[in-house]
CHARMM-style PDB file with segment names, atoms N, HN, CA, C and O in Angstrom:
ATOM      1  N   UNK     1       0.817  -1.192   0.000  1.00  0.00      PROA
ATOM      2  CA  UNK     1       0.000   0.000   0.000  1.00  0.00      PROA
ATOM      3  C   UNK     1       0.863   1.259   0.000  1.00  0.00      PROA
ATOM      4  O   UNK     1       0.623   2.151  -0.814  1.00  0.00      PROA
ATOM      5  N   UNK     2       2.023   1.384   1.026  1.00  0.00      PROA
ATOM      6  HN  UNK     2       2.218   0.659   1.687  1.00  0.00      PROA
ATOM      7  CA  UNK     2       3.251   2.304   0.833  1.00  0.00      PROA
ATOM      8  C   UNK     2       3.556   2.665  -0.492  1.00  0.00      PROA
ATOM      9  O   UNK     2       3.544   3.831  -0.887  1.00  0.00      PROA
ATOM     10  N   UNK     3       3.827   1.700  -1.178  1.00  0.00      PROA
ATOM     11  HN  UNK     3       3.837   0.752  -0.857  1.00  0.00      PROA
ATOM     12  CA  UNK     3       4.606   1.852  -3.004  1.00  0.00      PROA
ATOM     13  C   UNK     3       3.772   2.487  -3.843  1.00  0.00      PROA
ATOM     14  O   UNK     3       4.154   2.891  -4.941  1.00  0.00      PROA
ATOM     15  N   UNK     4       2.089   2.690  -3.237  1.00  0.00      PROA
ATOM     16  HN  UNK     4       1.778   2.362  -2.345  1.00  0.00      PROA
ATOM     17  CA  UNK     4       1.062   3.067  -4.331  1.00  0.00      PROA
ATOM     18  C   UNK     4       1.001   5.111  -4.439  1.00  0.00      PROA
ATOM     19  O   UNK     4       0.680   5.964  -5.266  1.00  0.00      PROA
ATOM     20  N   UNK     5       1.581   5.038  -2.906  1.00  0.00      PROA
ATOM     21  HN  UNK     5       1.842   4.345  -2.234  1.00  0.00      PROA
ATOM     22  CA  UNK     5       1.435   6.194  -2.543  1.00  0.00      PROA
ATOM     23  C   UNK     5       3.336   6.841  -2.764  1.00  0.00      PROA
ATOM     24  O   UNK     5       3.796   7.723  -2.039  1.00  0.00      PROA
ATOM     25  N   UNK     6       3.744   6.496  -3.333  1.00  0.00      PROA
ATOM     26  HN  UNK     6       3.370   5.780  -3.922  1.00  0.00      PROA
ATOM     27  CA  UNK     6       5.164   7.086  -3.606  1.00  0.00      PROA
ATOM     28  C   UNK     6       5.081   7.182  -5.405  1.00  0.00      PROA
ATOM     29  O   UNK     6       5.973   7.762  -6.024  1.00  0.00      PROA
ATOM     30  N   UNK     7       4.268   6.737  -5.891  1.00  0.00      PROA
ATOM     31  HN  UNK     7       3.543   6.266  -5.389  1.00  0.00      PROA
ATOM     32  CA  UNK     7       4.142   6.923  -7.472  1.00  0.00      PROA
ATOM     33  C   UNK     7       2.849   7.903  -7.992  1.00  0.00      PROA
ATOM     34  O   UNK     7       1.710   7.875  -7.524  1.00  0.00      PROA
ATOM     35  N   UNK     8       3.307   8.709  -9.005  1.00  0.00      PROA
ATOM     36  HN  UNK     8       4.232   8.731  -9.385  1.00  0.00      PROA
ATOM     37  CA  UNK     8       2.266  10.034  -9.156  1.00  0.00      PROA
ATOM     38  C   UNK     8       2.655  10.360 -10.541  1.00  0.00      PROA
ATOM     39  O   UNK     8       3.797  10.374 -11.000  1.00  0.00      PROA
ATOM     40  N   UNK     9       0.702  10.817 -11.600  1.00  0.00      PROA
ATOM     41  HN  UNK     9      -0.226  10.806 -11.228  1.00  0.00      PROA
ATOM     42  CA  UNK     9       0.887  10.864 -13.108  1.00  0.00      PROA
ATOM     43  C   UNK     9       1.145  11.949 -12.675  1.00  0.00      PROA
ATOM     44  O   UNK     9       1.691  12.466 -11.701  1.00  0.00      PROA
ATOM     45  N   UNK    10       0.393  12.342 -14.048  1.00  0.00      PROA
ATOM     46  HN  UNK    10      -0.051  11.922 -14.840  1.00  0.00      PROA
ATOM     47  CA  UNK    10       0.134  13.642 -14.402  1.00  0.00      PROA
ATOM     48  C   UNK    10      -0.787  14.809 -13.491  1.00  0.00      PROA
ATOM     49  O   UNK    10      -0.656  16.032 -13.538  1.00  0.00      PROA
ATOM     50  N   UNK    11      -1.647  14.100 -12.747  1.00  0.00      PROA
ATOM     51  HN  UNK    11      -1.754  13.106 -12.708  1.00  0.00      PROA
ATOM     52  CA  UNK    11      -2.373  14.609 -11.771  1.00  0.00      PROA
ATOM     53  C   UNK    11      -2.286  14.666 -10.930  1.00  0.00      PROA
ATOM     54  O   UNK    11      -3.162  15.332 -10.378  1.00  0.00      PROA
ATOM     55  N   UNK    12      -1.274  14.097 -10.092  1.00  0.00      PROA
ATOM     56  HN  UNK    12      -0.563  13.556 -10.540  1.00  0.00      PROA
ATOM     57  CA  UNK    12      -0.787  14.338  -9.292  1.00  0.00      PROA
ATOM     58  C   UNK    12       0.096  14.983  -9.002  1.00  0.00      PROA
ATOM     59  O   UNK    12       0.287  15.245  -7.815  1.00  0.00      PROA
ATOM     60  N   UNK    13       0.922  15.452  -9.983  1.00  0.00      PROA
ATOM     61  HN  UNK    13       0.767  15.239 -10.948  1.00  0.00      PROA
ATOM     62  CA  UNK    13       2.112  15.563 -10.340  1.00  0.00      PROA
ATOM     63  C   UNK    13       1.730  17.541 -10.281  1.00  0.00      PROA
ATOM     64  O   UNK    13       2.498  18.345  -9.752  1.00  0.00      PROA
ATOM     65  N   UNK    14       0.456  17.905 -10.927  1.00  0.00      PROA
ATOM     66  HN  UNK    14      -0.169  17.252 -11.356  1.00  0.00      PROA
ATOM     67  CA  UNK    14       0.221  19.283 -10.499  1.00  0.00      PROA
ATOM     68  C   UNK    14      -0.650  19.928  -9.582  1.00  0.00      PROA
ATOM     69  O   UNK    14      -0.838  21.111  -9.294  1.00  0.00      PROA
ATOM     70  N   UNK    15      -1.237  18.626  -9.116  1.00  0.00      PROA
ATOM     71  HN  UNK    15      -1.085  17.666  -9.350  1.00  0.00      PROA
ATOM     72  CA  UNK    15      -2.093  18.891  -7.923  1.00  0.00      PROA
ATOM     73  C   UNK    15      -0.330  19.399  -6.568  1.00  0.00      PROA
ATOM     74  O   UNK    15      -0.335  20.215  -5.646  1.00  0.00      PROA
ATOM     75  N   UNK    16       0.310  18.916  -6.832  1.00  0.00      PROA
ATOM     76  HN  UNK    16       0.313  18.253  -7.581  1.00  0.00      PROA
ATOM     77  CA  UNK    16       1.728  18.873  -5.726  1.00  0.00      PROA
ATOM     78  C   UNK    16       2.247  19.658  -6.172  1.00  0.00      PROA
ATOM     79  O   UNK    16       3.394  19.708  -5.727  1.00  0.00      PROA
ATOM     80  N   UNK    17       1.995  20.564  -7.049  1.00  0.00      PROA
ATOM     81  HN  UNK    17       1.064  20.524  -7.410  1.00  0.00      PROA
ATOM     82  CA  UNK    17       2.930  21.653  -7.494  1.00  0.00      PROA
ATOM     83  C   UNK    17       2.022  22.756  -8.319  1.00  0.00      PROA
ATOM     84  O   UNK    17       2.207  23.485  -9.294  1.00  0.00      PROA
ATOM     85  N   UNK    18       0.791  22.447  -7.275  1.00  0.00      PROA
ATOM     86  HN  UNK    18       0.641  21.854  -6.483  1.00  0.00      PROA
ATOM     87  CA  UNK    18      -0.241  23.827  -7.833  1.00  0.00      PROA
ATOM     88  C   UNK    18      -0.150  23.987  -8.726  1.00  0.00      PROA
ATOM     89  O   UNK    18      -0.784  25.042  -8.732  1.00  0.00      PROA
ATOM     90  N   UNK    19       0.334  23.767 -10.401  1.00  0.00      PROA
ATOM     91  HN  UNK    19       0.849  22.910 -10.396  1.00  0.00      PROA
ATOM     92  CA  UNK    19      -0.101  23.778 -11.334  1.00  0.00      PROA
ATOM     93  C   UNK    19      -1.081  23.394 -12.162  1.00  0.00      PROA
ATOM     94  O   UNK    19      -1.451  22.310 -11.713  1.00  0.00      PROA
ATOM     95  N   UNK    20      -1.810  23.691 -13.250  1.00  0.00      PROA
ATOM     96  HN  UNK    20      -1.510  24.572 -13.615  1.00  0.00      PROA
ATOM     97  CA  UNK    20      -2.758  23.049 -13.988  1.00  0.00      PROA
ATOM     98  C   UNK    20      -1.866  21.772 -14.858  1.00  0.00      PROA
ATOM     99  O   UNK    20      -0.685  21.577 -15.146  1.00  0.00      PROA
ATOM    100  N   UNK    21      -2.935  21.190 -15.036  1.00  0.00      PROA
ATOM    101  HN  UNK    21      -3.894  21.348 -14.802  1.00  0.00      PROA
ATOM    102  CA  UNK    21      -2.274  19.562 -15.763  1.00  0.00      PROA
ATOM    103  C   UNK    21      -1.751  19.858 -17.088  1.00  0.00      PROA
ATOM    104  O   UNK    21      -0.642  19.465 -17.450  1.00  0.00      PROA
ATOM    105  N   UNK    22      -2.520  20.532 -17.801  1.00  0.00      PROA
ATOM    106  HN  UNK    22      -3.421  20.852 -17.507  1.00  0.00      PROA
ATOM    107  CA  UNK    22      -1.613  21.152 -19.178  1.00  0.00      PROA
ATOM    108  C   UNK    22      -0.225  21.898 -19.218  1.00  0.00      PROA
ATOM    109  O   UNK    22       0.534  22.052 -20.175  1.00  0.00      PROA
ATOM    110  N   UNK    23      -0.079  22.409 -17.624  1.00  0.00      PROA
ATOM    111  HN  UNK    23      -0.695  22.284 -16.846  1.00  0.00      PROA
ATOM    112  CA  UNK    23       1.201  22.870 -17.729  1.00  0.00      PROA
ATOM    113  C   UNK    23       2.724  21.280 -17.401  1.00  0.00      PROA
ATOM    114  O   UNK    23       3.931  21.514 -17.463  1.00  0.00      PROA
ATOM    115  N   UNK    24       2.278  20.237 -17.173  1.00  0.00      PROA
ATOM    116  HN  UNK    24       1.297  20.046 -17.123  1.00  0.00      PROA
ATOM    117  CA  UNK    24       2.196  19.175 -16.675  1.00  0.00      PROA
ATOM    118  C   UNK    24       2.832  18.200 -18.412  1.00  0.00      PROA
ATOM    119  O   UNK    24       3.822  17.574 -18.790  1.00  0.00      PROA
ATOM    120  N   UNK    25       1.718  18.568 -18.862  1.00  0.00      PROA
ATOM    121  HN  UNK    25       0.913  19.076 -18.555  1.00  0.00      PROA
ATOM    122  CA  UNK    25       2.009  17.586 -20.186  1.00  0.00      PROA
ATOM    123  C   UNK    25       2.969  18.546 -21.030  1.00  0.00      PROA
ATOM    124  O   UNK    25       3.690  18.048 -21.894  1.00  0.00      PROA
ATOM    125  N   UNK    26       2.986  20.083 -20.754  1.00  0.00      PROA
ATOM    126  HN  UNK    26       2.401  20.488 -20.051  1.00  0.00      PROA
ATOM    127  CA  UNK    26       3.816  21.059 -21.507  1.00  0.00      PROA
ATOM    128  C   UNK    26       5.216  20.674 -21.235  1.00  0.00      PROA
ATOM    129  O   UNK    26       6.019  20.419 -22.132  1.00  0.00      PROA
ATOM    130  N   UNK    27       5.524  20.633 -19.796  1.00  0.00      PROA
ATOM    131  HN  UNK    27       4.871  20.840 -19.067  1.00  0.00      PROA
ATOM    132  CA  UNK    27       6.921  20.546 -19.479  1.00  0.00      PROA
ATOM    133  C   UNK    27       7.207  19.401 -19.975  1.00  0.00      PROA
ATOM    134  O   UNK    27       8.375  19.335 -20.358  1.00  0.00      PROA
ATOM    135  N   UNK    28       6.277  17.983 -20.193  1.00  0.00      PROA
ATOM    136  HN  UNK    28       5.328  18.036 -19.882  1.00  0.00      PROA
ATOM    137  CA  UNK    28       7.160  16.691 -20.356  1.00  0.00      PROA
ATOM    138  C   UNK    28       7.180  16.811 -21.933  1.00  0.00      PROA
ATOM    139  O   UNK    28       7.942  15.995 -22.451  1.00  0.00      PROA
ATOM    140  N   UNK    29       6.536  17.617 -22.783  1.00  0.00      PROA
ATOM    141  HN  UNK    29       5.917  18.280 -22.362  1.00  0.00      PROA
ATOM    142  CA  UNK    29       6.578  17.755 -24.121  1.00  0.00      PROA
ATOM    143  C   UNK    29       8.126  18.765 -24.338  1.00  0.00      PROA
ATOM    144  O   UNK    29       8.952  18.538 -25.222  1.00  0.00      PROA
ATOM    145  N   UNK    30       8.207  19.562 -23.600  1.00  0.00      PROA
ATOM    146  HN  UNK    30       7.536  19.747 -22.881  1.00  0.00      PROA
ATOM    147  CA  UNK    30       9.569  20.390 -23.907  1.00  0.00      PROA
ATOM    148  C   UNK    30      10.631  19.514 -23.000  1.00  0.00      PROA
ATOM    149  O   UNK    30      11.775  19.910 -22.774  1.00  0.00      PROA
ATOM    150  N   UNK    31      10.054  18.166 -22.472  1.00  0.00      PROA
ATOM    151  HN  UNK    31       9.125  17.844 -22.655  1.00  0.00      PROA
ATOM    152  CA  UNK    31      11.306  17.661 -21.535  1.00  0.00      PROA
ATOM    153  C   UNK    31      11.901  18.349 -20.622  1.00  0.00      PROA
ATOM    154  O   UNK    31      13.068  17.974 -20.512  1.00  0.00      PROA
ATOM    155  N   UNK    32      11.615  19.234 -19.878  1.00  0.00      PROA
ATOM    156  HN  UNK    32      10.667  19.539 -19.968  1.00  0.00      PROA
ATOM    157  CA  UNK    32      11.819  20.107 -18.583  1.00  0.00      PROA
ATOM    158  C   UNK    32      11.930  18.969 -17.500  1.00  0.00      PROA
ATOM    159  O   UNK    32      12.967  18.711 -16.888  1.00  0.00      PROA
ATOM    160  N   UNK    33      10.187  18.034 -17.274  1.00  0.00      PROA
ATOM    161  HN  UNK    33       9.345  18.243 -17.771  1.00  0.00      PROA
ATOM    162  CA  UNK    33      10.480  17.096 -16.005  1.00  0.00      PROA
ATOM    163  C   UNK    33      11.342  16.006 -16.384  1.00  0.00      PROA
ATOM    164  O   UNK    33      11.656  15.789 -17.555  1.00  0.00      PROA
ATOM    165  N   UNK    34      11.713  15.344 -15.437  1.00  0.00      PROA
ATOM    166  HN  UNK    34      11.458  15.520 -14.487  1.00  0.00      PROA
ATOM    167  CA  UNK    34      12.162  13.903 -15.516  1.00  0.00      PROA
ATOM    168  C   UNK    34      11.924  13.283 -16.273  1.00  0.00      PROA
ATOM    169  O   UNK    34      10.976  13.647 -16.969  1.00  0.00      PROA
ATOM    170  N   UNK    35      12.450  12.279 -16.544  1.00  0.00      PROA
ATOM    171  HN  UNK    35      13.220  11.983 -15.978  1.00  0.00      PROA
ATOM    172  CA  UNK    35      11.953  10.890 -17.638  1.00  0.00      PROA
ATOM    173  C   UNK    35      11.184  10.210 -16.330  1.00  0.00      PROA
ATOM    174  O   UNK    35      11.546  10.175 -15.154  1.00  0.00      PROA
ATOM    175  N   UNK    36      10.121   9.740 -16.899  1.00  0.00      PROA
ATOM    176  HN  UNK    36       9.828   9.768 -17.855  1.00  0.00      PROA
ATOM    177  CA  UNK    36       9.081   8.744 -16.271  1.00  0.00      PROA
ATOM    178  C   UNK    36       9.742   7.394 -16.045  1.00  0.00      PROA
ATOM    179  O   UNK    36      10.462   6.804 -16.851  1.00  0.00      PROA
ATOM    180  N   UNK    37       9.332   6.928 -14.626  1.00  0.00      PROA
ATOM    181  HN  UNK    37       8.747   7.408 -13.972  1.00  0.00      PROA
ATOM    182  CA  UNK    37       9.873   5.541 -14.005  1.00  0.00      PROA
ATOM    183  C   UNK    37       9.561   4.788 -15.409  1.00  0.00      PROA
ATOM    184  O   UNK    37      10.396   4.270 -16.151  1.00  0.00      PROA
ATOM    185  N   UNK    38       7.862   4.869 -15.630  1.00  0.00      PROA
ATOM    186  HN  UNK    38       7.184   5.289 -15.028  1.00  0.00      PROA
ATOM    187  CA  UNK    38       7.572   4.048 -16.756  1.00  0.00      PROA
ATOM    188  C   UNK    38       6.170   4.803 -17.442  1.00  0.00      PROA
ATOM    189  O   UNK    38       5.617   5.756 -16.893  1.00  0.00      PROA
ATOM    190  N   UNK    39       5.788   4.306 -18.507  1.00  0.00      PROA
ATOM    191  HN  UNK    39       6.238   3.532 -18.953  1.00  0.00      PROA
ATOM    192  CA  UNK    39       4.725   4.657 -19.178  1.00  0.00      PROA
ATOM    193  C   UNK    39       3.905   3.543 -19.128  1.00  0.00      PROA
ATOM    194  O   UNK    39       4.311   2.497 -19.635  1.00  0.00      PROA
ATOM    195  N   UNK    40       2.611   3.604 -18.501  1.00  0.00      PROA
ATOM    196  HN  UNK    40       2.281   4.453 -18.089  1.00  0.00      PROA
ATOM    197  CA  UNK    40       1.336   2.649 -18.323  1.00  0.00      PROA
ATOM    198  C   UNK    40       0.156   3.430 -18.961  1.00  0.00      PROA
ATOM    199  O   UNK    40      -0.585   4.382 -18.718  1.00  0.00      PROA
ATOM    200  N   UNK    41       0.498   2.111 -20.301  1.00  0.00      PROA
ATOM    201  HN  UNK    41       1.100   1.338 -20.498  1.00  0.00      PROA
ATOM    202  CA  UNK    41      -1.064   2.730 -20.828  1.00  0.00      PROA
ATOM    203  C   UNK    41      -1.137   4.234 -21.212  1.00  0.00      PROA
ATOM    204  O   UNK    41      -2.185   4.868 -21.094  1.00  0.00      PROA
ATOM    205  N   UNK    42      -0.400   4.582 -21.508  1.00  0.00      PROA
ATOM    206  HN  UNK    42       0.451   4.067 -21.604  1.00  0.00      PROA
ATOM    207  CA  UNK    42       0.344   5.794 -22.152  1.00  0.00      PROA
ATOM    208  C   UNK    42       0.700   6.897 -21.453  1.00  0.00      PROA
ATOM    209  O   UNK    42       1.274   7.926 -21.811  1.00  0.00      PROA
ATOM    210  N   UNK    43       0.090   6.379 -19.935  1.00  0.00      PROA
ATOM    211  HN  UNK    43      -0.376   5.543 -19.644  1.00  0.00      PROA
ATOM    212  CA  UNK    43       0.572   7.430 -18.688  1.00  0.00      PROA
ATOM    213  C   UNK    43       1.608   7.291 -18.416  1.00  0.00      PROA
ATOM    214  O   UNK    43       2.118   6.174 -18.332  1.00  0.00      PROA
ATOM    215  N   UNK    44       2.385   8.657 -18.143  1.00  0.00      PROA
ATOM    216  HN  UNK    44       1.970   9.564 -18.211  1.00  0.00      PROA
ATOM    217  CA  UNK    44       3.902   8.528 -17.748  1.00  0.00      PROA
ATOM    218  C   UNK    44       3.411   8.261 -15.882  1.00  0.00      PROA
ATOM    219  O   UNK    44       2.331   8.327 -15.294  1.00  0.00      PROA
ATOM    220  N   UNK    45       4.487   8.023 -15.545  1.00  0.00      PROA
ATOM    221  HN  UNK    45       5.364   7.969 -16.022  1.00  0.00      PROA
ATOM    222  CA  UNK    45       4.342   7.319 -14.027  1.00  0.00      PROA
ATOM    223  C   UNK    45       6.111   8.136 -13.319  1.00  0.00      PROA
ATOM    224  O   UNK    45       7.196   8.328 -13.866  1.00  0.00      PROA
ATOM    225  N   UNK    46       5.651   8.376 -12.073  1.00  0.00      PROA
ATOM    226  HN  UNK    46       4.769   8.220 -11.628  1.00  0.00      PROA
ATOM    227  CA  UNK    46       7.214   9.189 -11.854  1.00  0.00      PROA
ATOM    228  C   UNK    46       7.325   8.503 -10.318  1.00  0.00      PROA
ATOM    229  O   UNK    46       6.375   8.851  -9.617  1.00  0.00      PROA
ATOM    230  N   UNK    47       7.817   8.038  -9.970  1.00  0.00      PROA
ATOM    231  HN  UNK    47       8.589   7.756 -10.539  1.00  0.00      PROA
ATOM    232  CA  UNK    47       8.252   8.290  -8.197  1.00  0.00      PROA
ATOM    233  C   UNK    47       8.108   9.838  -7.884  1.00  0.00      PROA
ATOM    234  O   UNK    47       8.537  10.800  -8.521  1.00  0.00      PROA
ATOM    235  N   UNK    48       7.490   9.795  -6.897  1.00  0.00      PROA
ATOM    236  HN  UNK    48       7.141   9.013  -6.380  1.00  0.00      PROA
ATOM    237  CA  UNK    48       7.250  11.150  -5.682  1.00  0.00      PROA
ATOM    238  C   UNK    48       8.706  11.604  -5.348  1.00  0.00      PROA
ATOM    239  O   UNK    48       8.741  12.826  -5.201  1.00  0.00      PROA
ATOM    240  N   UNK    49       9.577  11.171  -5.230  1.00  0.00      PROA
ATOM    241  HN  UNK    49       9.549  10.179  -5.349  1.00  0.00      PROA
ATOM    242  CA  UNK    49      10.712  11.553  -4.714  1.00  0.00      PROA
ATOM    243  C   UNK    49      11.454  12.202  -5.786  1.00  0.00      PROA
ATOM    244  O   UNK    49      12.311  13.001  -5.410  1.00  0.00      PROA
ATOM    245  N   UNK    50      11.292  12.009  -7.217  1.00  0.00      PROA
ATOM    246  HN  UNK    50      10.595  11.360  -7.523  1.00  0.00      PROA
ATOM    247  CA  UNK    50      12.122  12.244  -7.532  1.00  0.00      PROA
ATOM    248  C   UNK    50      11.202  13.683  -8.186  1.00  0.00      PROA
ATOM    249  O   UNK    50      11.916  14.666  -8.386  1.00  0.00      PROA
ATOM    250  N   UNK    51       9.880  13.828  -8.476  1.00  0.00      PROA
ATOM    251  HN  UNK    51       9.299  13.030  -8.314  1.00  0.00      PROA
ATOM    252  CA  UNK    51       9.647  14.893  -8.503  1.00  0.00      PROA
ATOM    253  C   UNK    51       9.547  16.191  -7.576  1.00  0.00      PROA
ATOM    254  O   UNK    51       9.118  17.337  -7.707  1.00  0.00      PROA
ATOM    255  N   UNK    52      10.187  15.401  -6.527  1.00  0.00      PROA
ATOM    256  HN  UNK    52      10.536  14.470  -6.421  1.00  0.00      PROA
ATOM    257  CA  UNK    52      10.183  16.741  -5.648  1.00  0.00      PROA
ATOM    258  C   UNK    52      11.531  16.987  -5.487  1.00  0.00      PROA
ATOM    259  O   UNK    52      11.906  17.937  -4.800  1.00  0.00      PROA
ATOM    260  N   UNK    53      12.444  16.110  -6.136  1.00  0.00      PROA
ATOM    261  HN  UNK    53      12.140  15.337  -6.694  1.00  0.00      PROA
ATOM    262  CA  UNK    53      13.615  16.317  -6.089  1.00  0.00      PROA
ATOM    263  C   UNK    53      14.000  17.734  -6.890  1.00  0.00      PROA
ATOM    264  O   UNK    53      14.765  18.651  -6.590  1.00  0.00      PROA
ATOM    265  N   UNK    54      13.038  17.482  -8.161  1.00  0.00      PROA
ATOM    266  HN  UNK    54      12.416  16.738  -8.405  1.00  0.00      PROA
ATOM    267  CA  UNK    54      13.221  18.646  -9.468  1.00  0.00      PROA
ATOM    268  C   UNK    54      12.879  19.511  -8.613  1.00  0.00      PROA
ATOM    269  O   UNK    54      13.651  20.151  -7.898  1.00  0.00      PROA
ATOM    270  N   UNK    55      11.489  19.593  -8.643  1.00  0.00      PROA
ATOM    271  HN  UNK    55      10.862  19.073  -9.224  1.00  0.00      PROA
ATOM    272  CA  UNK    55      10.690  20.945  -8.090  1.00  0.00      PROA
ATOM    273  C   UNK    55      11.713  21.679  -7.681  1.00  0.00      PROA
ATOM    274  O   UNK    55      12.077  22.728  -8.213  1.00  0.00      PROA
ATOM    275  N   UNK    56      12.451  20.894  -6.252  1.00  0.00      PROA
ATOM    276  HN  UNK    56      12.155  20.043  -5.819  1.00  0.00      PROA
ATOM    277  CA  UNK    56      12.956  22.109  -5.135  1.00  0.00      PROA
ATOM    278  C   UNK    56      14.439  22.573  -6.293  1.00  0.00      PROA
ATOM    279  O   UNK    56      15.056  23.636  -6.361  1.00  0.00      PROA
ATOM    280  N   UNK    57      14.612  21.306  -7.058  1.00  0.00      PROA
ATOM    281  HN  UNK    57      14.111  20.443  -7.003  1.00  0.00      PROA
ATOM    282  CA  UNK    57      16.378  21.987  -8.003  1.00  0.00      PROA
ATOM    283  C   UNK    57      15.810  22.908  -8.602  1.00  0.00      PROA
ATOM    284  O   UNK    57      16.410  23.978  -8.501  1.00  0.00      PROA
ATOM    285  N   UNK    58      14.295  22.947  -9.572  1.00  0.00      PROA
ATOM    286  HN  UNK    58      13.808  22.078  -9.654  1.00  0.00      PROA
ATOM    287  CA  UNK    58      14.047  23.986 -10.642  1.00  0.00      PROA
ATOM    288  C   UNK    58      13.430  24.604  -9.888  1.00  0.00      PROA
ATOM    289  O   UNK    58      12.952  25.378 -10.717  1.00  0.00      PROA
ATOM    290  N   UNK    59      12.793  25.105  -8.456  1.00  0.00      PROA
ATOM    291  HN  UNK    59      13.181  24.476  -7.782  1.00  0.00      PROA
ATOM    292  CA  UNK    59      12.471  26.103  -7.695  1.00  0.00      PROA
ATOM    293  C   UNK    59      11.304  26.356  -8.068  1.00  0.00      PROA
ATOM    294  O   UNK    59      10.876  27.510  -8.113  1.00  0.00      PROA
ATOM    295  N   UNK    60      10.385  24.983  -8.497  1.00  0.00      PROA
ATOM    296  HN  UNK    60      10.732  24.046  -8.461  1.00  0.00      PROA
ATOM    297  CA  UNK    60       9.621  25.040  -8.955  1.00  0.00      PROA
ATOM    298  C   UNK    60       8.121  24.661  -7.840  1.00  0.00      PROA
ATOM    299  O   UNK    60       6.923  24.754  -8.108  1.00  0.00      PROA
ATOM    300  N   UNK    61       8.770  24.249  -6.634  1.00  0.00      PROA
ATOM    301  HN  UNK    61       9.743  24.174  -6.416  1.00  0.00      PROA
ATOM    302  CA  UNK    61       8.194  23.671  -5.190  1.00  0.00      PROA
ATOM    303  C   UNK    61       7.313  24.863  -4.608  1.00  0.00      PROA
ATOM    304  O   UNK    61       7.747  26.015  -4.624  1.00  0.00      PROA
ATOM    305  N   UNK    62       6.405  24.631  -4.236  1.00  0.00      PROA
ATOM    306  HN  UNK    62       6.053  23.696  -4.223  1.00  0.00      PROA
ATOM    307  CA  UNK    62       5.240  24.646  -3.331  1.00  0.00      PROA
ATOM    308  C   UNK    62       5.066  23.649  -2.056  1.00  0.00      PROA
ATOM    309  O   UNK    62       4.030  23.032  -1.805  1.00  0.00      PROA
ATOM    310  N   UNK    63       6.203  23.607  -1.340  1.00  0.00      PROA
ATOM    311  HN  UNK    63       7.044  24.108  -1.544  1.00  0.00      PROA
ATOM    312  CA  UNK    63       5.579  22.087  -0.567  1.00  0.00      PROA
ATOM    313  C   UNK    63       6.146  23.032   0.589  1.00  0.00      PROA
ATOM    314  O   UNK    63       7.091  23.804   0.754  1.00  0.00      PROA
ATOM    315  N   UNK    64       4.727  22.403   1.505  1.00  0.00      PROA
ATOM    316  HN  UNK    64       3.959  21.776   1.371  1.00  0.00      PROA
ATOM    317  CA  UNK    64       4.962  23.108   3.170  1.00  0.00      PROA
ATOM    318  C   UNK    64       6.102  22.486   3.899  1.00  0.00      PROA
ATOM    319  O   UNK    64       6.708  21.517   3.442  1.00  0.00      PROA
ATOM    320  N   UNK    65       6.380  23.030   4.994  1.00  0.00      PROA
ATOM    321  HN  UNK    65       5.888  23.817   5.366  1.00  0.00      PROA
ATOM    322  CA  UNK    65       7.447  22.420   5.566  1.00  0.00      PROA
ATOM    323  C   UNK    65       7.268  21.464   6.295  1.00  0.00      PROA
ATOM    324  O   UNK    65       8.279  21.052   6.863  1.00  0.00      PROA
ATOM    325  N   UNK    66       5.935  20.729   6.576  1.00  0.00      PROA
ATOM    326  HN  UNK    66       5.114  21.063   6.114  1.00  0.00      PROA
ATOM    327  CA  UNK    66       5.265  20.347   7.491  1.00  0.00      PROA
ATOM    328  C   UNK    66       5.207  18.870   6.579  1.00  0.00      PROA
ATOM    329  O   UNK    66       4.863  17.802   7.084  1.00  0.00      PROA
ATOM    330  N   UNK    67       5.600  19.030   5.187  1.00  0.00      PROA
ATOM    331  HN  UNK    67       5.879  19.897   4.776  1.00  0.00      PROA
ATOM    332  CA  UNK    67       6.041  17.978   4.761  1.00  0.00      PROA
ATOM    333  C   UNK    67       7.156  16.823   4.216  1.00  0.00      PROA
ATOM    334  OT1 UNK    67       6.769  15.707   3.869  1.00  0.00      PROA
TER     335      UNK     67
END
C-alpha cells in the first residue's frame, strides 16, 4: 500500500505543485520534467521523490514544511 502512494501521473504531479495539468504535459513535451519511471497505458508514471527532487532543483516547489 506504501509503493502506491510514492508513485504520481500527471495529476498528481500538479495537484503537488499547484499547477494546472496542461502545464504538466507542456513541461514533459519540452522535456523540462524527468523521464518517467515508466509509461502505463500511455501514462507517464514518476516516483514522488524524484519529482520533488526537481521541483525544489528547478524552484519550482510549493511544498509546506510540514512535509
Amino acid at each position: 500500500m506504501g509503493r502506491s502512494l510514492n508513485i504520481v501521473g500527471p495529476q498528481e504531479v500538479a495537484e503537488m505543485l499547484e499547477v494546472k495539468l496542461q502545464t504538466v504535459h507542456a513541461w514533459r513535451l519540452r522535456k523540462v520534467l524527468p523521464e518517467p519511471s515508466e509509461v502505463i497505458s500511455g501514462v507517464p508514471i514518476w516516483r514522488r521523490p524524484a519529482i520533488q527532487r526537481w521541483a525544489v532543483r528547478t524552484k519550482r516547489v510549493k511544498i509546506e514544511e510540514s512535509q
